[in-house]
KEKE-3310 file (N, C-alpha, C; in steps of 0.2 Angstrom, whole numbers, plus 5000, padded with zeros to 4 digits):
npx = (4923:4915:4918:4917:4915:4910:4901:4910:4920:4929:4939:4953:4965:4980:4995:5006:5005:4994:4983:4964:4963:4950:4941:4935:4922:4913:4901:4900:4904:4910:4914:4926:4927:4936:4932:4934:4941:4954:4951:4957:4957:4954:4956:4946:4938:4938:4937:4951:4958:4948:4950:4963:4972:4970:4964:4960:4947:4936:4939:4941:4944:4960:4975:4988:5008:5024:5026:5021:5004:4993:4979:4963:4956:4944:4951:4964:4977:4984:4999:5002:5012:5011:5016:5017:5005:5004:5004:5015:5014:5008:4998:4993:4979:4978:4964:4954:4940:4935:4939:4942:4942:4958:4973:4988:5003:5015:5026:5025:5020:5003:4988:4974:4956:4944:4929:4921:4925:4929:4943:4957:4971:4990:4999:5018:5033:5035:5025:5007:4998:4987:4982:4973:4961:4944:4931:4926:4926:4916:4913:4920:4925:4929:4945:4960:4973:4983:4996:4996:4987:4976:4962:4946:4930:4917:4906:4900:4900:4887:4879:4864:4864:4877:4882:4875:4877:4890:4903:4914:4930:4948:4964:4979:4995:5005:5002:4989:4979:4959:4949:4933:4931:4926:4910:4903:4892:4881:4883:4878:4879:4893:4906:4917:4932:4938:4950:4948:4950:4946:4939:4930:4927:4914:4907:4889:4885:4874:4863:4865:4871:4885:4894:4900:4909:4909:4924:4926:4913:4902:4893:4885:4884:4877:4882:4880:4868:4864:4866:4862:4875:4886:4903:4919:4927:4939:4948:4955:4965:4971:4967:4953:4943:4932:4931:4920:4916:4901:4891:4879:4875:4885:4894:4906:4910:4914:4914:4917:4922:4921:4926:4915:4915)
npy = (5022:5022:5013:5015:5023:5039:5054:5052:5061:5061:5050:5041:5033:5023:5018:5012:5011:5000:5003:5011:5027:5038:5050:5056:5069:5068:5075:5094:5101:5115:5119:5119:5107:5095:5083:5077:5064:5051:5037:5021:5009:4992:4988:4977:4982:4979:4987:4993:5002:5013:5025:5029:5044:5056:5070:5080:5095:5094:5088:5086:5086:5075:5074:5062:5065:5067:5058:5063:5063:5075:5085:5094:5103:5115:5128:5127:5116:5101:5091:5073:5059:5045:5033:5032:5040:5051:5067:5079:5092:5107:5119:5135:5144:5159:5168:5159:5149:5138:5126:5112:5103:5095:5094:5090:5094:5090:5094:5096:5105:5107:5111:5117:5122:5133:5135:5143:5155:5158:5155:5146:5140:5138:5127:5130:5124:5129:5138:5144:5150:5162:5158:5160:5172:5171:5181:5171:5159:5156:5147:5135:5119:5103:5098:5096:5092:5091:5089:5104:5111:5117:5108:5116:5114:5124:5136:5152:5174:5172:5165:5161:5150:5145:5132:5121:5123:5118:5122:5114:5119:5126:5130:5137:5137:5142:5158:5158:5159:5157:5147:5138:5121:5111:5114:5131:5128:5124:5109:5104:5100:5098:5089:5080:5076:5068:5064:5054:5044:5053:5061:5065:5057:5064:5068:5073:5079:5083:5080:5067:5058:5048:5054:5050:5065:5068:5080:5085:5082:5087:5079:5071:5058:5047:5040:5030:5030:5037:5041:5056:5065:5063:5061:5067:5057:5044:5039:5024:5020:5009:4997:4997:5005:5015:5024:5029:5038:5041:5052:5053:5044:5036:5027:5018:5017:5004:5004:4995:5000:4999:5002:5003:4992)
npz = (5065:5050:5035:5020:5006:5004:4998:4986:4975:4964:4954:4953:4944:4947:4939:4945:4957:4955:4962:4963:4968:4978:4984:4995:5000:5012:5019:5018:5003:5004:5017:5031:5036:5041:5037:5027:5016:5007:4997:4995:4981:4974:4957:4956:4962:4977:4990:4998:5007:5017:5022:5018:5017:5027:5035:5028:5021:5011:4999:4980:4962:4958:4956:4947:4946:4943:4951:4964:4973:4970:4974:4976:4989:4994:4995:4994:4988:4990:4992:4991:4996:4987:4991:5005:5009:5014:5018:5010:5009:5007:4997:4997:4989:4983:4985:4983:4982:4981:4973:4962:4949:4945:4934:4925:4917:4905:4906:4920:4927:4939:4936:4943:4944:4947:4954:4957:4958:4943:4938:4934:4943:4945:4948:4948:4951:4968:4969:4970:4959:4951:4936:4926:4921:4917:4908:4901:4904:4915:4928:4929:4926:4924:4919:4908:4902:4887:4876:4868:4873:4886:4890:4897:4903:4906:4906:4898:4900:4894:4901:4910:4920:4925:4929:4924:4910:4904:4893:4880:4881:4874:4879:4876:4879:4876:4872:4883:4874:4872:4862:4857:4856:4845:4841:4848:4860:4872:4883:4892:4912:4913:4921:4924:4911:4901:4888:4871:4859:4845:4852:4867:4883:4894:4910:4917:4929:4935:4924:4926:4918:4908:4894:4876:4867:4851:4844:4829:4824:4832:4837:4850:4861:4871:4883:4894:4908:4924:4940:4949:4950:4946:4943:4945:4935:4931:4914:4908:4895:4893:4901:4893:4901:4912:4927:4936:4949:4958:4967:4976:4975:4984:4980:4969:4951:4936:4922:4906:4890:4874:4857:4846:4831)
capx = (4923:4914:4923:4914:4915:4905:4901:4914:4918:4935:4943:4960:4969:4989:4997:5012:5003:4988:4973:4962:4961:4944:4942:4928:4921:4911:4899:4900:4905:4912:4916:4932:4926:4941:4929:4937:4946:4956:4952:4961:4952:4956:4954:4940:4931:4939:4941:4958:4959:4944:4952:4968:4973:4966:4966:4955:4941:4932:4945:4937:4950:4966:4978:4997:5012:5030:5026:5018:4996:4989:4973:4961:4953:4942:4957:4972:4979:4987:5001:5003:5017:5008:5020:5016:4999:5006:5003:5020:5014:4999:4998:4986:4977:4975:4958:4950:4933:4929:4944:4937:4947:4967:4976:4996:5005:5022:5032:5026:5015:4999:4981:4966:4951:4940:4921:4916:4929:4931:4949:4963:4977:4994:5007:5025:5039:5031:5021:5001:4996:4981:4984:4969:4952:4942:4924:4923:4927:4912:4911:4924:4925:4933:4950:4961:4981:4986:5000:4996:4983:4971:4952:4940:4922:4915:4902:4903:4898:4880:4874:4860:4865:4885:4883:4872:4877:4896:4904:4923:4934:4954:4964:4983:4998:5008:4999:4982:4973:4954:4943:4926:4932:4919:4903:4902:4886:4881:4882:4876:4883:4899:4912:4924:4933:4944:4952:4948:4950:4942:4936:4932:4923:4912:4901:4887:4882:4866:4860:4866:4875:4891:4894:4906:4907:4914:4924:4926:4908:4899:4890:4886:4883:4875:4885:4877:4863:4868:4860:4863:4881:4892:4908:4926:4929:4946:4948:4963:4961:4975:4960:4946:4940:4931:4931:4916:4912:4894:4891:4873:4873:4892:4898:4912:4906:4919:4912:4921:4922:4924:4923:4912:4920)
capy = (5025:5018:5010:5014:5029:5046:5059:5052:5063:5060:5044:5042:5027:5023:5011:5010:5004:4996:5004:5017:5034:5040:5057:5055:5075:5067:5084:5098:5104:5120:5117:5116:5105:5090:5077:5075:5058:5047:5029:5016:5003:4990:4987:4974:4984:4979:4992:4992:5007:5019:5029:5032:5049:5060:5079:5085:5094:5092:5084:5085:5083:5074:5069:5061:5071:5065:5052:5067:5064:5083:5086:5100:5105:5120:5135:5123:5111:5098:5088:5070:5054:5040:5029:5030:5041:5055:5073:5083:5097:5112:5126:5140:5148:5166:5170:5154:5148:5129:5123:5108:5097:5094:5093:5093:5094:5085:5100:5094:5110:5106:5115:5118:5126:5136:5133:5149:5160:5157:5156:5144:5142:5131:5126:5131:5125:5131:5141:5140:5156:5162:5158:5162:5172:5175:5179:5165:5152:5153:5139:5129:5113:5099:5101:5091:5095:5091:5093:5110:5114:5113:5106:5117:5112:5129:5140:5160:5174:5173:5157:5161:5144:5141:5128:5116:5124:5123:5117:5113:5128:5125:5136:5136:5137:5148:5161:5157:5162:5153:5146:5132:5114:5108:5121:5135:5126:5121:5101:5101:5103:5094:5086:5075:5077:5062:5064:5048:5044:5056:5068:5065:5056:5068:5067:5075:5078:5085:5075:5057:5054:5048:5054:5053:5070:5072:5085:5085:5080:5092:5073:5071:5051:5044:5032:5026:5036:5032:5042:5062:5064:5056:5064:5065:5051:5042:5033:5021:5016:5002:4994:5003:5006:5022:5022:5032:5042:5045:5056:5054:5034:5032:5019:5018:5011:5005:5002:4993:5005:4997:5007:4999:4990)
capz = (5058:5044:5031:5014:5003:5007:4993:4983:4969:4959:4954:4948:4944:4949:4936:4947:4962:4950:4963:4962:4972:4978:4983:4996:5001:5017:5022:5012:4999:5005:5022:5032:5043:5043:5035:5021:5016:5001:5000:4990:4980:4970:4951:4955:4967:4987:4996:5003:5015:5017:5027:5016:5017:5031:5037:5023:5020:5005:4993:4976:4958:4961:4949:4948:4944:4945:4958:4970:4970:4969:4979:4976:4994:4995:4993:4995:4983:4996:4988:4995:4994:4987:4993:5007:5009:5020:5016:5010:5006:5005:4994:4998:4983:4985:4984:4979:4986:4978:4968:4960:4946:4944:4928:4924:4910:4904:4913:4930:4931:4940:4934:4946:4941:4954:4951:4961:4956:4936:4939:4934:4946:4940:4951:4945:4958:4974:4968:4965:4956:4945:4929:4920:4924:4910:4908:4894:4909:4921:4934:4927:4933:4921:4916:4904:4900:4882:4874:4868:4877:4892:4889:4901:4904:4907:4901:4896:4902:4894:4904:4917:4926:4922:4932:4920:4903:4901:4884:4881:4878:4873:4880:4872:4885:4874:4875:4886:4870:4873:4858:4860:4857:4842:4842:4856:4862:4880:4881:4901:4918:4913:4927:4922:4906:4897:4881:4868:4851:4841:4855:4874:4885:4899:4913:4918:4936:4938:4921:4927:4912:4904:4886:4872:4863:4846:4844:4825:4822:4836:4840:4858:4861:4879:4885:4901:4913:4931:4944:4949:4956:4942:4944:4941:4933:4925:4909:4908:4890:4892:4903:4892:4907:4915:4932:4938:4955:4958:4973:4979:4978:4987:4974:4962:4945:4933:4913:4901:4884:4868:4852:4836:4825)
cpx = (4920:4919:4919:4917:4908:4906:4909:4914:4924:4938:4950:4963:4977:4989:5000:5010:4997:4982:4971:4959:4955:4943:4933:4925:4914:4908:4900:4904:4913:4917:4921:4931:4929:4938:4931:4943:4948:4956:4956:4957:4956:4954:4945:4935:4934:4940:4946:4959:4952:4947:4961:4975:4968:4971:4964:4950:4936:4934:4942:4945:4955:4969:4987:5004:5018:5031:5023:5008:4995:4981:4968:4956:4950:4948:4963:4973:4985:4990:5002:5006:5009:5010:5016:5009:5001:5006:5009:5020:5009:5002:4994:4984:4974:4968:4954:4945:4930:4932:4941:4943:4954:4970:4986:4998:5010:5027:5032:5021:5006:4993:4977:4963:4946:4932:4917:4919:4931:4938:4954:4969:4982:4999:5012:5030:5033:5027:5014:5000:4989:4985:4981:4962:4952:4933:4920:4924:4921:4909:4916:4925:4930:4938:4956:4969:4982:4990:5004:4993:4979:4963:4948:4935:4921:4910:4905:4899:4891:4876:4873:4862:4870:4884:4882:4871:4884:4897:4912:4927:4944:4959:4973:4988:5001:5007:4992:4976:4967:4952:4940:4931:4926:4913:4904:4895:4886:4882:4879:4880:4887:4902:4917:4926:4940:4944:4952:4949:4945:4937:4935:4925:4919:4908:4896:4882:4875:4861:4862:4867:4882:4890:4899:4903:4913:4916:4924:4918:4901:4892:4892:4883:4883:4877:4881:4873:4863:4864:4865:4870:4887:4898:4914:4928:4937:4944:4954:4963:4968:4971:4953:4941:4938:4929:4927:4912:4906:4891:4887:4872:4881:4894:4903:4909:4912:4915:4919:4918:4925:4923:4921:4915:4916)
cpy = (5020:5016:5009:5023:5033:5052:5057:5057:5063:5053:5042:5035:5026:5017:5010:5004:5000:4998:5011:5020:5037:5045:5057:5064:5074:5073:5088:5101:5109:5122:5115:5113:5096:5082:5071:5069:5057:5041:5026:5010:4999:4989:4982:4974:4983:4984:4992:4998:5013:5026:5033:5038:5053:5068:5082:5087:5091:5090:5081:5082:5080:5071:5068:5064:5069:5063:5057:5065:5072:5082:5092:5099:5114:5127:5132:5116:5108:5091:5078:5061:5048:5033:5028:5034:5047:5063:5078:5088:5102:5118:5129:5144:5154:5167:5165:5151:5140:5126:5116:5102:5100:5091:5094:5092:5092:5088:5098:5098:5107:5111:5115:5123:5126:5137:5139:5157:5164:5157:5150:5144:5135:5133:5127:5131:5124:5135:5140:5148:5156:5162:5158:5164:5175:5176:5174:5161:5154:5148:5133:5124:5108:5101:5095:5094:5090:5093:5100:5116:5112:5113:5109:5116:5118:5132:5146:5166:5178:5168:5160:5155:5141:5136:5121:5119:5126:5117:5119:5120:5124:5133:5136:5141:5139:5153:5164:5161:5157:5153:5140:5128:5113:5115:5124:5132:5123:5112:5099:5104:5097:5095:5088:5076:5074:5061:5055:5048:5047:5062:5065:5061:5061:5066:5074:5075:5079:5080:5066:5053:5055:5052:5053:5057:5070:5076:5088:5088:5088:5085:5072:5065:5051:5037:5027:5033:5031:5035:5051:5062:5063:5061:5066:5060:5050:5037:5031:5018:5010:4997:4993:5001:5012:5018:5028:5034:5042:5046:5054:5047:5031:5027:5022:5015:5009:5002:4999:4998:5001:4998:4999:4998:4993)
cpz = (5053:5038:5023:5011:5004:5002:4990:4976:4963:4960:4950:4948:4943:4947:4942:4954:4960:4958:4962:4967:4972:4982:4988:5003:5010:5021:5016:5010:4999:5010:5027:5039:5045:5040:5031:5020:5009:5002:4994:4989:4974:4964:4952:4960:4977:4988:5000:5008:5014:5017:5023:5018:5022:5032:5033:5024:5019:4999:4988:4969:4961:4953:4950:4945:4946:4953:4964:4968:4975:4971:4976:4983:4996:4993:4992:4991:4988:4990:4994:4994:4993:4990:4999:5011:5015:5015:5018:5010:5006:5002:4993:4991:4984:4981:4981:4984:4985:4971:4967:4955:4945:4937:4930:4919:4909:4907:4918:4932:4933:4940:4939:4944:4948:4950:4954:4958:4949:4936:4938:4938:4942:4947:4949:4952:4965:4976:4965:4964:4953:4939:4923:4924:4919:4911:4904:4898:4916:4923:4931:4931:4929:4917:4913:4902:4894:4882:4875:4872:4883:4888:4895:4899:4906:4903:4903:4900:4901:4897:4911:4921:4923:4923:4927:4913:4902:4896:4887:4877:4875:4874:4880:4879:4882:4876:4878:4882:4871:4864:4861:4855:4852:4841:4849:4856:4869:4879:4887:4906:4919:4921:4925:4914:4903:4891:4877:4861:4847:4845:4863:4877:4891:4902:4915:4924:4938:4932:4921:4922:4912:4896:4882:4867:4858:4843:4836:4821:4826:4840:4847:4859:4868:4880:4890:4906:4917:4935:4943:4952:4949:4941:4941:4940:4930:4921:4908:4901:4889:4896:4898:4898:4911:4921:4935:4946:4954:4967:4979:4980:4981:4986:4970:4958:4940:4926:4907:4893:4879:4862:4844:4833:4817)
residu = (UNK:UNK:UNK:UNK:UNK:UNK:UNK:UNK:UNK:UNK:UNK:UNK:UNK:UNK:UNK:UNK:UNK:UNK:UNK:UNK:UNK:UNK:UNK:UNK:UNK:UNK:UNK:UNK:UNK:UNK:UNK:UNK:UNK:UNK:UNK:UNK:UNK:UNK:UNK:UNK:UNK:UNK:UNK:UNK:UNK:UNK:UNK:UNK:UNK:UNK:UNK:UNK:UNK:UNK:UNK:UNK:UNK:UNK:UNK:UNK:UNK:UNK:UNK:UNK:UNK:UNK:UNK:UNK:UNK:UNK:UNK:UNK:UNK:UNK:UNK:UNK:UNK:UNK:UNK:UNK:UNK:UNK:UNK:UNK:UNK:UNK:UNK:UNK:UNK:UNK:UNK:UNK:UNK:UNK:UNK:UNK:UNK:UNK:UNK:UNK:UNK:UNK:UNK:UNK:UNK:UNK:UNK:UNK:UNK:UNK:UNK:UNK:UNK:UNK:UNK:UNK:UNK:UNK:UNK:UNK:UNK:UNK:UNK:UNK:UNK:UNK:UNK:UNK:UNK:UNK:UNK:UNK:UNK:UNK:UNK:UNK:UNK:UNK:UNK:UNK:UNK:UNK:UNK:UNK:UNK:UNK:UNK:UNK:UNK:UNK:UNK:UNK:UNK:UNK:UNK:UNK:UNK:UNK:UNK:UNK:UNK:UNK:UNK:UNK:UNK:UNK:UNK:UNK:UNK:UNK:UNK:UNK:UNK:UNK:UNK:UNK:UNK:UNK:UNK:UNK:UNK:UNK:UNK:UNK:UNK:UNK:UNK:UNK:UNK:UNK:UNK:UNK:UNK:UNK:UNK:UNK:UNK:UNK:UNK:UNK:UNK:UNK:UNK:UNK:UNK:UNK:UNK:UNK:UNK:UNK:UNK:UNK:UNK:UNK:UNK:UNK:UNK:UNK:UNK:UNK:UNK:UNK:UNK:UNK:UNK:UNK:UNK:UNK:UNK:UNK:UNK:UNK:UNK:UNK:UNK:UNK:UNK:UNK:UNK:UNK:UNK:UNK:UNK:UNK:UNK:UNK:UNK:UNK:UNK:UNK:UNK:UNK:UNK:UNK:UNK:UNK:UNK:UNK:UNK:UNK:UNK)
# end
């Protein structure tokens, strides 16, 4: 077995064990065909275990939640001990096709969003349920747990090609009422979606860029053009640090971020 990252497409960073989780979909996309791995990498790039976590698919979003790391894998959102890199857990998602990024909220509950579906599902307890389709969330991909609200990357249902025109939605946990984030305007074929000072950082996979979007201003600022693929990224702003997937060149990138004085 090779010992590198393969379509990597999500990176998460664990203060607790200080490395970062790489979410590598090895094959397709779609396909349950056991390829799928997590590797473990260090802050300054080594590679510590390729091979991390196995028995996955296509293992795209992940994010940390009361010391369990959450998966998204094709229909199943597969829960699994960081401690020690062992998979405790799978949760089927009824009727879901291409689950994609992972959020959680202060409560514990964890978010996935269905990219084929329009579909939000949310973990509660033991349970993964839907817990939001709207026609105002087509192809949701990047998802974000505030406070109040979730941050979807999505487009609506007037976009010929959801896929490369979604914009940010806010969609309010009381009661799952949606409005657009800044202007309802497309901003691209958003990913990753990192809350920052004054609005968010985003990537954009098929356009080969970073951006910071503000959401105040409706200014969309290019941070960095990388290659096609640029994924689910983390931002650690106790680093200013994003740590960027890019799919198509099976690299990890990491950028130092530091706002204008």
């Amino acid at each position: 077995m090779d010992d590198r990252l393969a379509w990597p497409e999500s990176a998460l960073f664990d203060p607790e064990a200080n490395v970062i989780y790489g979410s590598n979909i090895n094959g397709s996309p779609t396909e349950k065909d056991g390829n799928g791995y997590i590797s473990r990498i260090a802050p300054d790039g080594t590679l510590l275990q390729a091979r991390w976590v196995t028995g996955l698919h296509a293992p795209k979003g992940m994010v940390l939640s009361r010391r369990r790391l959450y998966v998204a894998d094709i229909d199943t959102l597969v829960e699994v001990d960081p401690t020690t890199g062992q998979i405790t857990a799978r949760y089927g998602a009824p009727g879901a096709r291409f689950l994609n990024d992972v959020t959680a909220d202060t409560a514990g509950n964890v978010y996935v969003s269905d990219s084929q579906t329009h579909r939000i599902y949310r973990l509660h307890g033991n349970t993964l349920a839907v817990w939001l389709e709207s026609p105002l969330l087509r192809s949701p991909n990047g998802i974000y747990a505030l406070p109040d609200y979730l941050v979807v990357a999505a487009a609506d249902s007037t976009a010929a090609r959801p896929g490369g025109a979604r914009y940010l939605h806010a969609v309010a946990y009381a009661d799952r009422a949606l409005r657009p984030l800044g202007a309802a305007r497309p901003l691209g074929g958003l990913d990753g979606v990192e809350p920052a000072d004054g609005g968010f950082f985003l990537s954009d996979w098929g356009g080969a860029r970073v951006y910071f979007y503000n959401s105040a201003t409706d200014a969309l600022q290019v941070l960095v053009e990388v290659s096609r693929g640029t994924a689910d990224f983390d931002y650690v702003p106790e680093q200013q640090r994003l740590y960027l997937p890019v799919m198509m060149a099976d690299r990890l990138i990491a950028y130092e971020v530091h706002r204008a004085e």
